[in-house]
TILOTI-681657 format. One record per atom (N, C-alpha, C): x, y, z; chain; residue number from 1; atom name; residue in one letter. Coordinates in Angstrom, 3 decimals. Example, Ala and Ser with C-alpha at 12.3 -4.5 7.8 and 13.67 -1.06 7.14 Angstrom:
<pts>
        xx        yy        zz  unit  pos  site  code
    13.190    -5.690     7.800     A    1     N     A
    12.300    -4.500     7.800     A    1    CA     A
    13.200    -3.300     7.800     A    1     C     A
    12.850    -2.250     7.080     A    2     N     S
    13.670    -1.060     7.140     A    2    CA     S
    12.900     0.030     7.870     A    2     C     S
</pts>
This chain:
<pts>
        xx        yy        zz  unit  pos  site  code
     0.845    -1.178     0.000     A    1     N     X
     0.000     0.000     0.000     A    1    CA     X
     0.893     1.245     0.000     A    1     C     X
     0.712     2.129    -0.319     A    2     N     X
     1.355     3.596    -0.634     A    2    CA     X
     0.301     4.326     0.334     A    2     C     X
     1.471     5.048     0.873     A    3     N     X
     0.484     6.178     1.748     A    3    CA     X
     1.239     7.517     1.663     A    3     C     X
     0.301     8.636     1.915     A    4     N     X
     0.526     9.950     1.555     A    4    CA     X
     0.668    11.151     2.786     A    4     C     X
     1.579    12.083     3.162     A    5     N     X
     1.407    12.930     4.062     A    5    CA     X
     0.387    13.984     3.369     A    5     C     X
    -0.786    14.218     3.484     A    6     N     X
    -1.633    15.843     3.391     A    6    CA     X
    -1.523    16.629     4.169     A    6     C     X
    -1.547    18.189     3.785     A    7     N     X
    -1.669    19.228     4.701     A    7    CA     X
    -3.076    19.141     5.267     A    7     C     X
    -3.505    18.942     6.385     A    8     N     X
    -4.994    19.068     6.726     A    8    CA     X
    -5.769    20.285     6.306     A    8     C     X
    -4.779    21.693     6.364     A    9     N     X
    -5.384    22.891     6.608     A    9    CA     X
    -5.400    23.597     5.467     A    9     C     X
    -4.509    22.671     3.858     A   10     N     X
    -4.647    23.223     2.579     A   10    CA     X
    -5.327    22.055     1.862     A   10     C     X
    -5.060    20.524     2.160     A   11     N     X
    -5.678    19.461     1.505     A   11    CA     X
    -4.424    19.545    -0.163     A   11     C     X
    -3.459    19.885     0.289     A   12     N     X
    -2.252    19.790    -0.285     A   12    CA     X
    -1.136    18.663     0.157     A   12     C     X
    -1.166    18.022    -0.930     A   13     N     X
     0.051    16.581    -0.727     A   13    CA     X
     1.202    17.026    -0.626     A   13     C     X
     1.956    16.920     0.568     A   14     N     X
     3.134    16.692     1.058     A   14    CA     X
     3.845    15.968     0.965     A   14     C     X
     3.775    14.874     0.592     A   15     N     X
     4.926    13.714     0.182     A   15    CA     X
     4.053    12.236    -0.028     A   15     C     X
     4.416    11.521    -0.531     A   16     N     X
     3.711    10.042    -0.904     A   16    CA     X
     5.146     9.140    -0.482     A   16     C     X
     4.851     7.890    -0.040     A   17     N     X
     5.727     7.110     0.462     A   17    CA     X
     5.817     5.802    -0.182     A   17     C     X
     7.036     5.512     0.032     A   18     N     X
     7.084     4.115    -0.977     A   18    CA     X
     6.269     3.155    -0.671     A   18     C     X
     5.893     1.927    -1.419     A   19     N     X
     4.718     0.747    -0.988     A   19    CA     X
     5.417     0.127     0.165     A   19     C     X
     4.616     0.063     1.344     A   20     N     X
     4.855    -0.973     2.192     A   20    CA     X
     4.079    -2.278     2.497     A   20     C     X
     4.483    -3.763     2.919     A   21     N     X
     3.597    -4.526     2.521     A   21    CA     X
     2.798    -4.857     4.110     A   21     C     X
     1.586    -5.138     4.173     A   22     N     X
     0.917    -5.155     5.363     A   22    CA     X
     1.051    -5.227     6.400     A   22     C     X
     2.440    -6.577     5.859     A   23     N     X
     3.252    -7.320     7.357     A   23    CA     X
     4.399    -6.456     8.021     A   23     C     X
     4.691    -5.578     7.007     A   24     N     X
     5.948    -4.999     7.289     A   24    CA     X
     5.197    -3.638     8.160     A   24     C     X
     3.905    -3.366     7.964     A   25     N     X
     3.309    -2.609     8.142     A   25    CA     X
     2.980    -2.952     9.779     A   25     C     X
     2.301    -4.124     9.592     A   26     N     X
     2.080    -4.519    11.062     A   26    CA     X
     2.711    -4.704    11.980     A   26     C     X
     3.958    -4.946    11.226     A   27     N     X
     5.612    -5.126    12.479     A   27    CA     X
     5.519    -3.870    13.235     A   27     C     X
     5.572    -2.787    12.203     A   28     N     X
     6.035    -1.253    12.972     A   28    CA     X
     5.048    -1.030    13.831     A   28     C     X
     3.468    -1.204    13.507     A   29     N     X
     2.711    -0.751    14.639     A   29    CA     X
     2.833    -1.813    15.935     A   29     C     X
     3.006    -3.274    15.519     A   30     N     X
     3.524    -3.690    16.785     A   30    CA     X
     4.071    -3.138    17.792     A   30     C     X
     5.625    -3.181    17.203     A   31     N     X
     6.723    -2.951    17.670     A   31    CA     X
     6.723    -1.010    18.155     A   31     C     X
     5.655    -0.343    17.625     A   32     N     X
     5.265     1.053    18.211     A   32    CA     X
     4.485     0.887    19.424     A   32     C     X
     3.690     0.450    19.635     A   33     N     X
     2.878    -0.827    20.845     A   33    CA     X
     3.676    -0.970    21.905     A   33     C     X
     4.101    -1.829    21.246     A   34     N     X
     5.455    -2.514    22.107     A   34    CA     X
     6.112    -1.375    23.107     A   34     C     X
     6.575    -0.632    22.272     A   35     N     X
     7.927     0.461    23.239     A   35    CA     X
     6.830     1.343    23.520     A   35     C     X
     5.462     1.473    23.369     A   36     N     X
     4.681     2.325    24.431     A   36    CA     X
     4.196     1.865    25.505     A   36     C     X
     4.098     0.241    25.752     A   37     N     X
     3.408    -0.483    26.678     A   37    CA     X
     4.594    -0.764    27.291     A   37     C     X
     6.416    -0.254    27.170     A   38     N     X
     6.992    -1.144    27.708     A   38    CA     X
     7.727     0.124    28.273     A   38     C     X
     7.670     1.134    27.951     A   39     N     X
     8.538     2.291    28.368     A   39    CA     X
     7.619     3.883    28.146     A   39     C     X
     6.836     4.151    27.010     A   40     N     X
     6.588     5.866    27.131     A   40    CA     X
     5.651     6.092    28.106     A   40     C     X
     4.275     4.914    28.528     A   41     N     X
     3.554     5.447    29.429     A   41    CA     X
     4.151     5.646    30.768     A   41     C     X
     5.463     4.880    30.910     A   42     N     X
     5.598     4.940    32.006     A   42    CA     X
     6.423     6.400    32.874     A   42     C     X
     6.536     6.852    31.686     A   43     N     X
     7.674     7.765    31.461     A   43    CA     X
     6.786     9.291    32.179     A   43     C     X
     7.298     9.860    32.989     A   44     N     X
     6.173    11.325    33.603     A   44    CA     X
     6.299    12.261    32.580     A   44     C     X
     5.558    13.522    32.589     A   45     N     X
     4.496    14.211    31.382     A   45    CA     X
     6.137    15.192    30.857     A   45     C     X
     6.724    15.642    32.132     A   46     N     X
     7.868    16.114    32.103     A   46    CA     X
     8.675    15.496    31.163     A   46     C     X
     9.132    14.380    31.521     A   47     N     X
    10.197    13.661    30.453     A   47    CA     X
     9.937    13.670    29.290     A   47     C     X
     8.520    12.730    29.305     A   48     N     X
     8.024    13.155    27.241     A   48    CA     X
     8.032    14.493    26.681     A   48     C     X
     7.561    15.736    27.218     A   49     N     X
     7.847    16.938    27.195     A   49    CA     X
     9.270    17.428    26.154     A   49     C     X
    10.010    17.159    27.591     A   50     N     X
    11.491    17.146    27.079     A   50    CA     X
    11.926    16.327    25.271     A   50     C     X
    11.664    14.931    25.652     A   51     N     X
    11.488    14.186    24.847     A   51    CA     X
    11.360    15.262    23.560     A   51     C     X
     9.429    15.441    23.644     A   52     N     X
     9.205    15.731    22.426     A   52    CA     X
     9.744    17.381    21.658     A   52     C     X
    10.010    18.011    22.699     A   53     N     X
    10.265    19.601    22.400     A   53    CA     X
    11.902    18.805    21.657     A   53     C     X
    13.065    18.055    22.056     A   54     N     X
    13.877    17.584    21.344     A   54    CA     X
    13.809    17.452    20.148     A   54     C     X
    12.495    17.052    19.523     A   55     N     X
    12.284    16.239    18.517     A   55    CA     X
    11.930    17.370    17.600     A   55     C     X
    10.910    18.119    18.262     A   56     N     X
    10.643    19.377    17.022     A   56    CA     X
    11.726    20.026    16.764     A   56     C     X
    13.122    19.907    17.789     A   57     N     X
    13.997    21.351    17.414     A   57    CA     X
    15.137    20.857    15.976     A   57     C     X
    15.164    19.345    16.358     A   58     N     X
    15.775    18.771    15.105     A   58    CA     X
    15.109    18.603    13.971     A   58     C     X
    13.918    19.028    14.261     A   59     N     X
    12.846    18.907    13.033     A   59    CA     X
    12.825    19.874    11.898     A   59     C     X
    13.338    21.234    12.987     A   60     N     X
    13.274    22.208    12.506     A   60    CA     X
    14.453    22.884    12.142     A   60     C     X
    15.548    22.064    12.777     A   61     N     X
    17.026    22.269    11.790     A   61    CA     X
    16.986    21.654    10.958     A   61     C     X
    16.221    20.583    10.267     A   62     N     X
    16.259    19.484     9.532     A   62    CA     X
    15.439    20.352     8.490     A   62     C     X
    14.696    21.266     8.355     A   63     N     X
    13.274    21.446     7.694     A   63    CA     X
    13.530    21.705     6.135     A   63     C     X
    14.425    21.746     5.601     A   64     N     X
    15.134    22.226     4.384     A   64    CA     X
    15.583    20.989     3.505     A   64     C     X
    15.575    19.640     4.845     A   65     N     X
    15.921    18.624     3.666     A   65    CA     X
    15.195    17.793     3.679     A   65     C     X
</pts>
């Protein structure tokens, strides 16, 4: 299956992604499962916080490529 990023707020395609096959598909949401049932809930609001503000700032040095 091929899947697509849209802008919600233009309904403008952002990128399309290569075919992935169901199983390979189902591994990742597993295995996303997995490391949330085995480590993020456990994690306090603070840490993910941190966590995620990390994630946007490389996102946003990254945003050009």
């Amino acid at each position: 299956m091929t899947y697509q990023t849209i802008n919600p707020a233009s309904g403008k395609l952002i990128k399309t992604y290569a075919h992935i096959s169901y199983q390979d598909l189902e591994a990742a949401i597993a295995n996303a499962h997995n490391v949330f049932r085995s480590d993020w809930r456990h994690r306090s609001v603070f840490e993910r916080s941190k966590i995620i503000s990390t994630a946007s700032a490389i996102l946003r040095e990254k945003s050009e490529e």
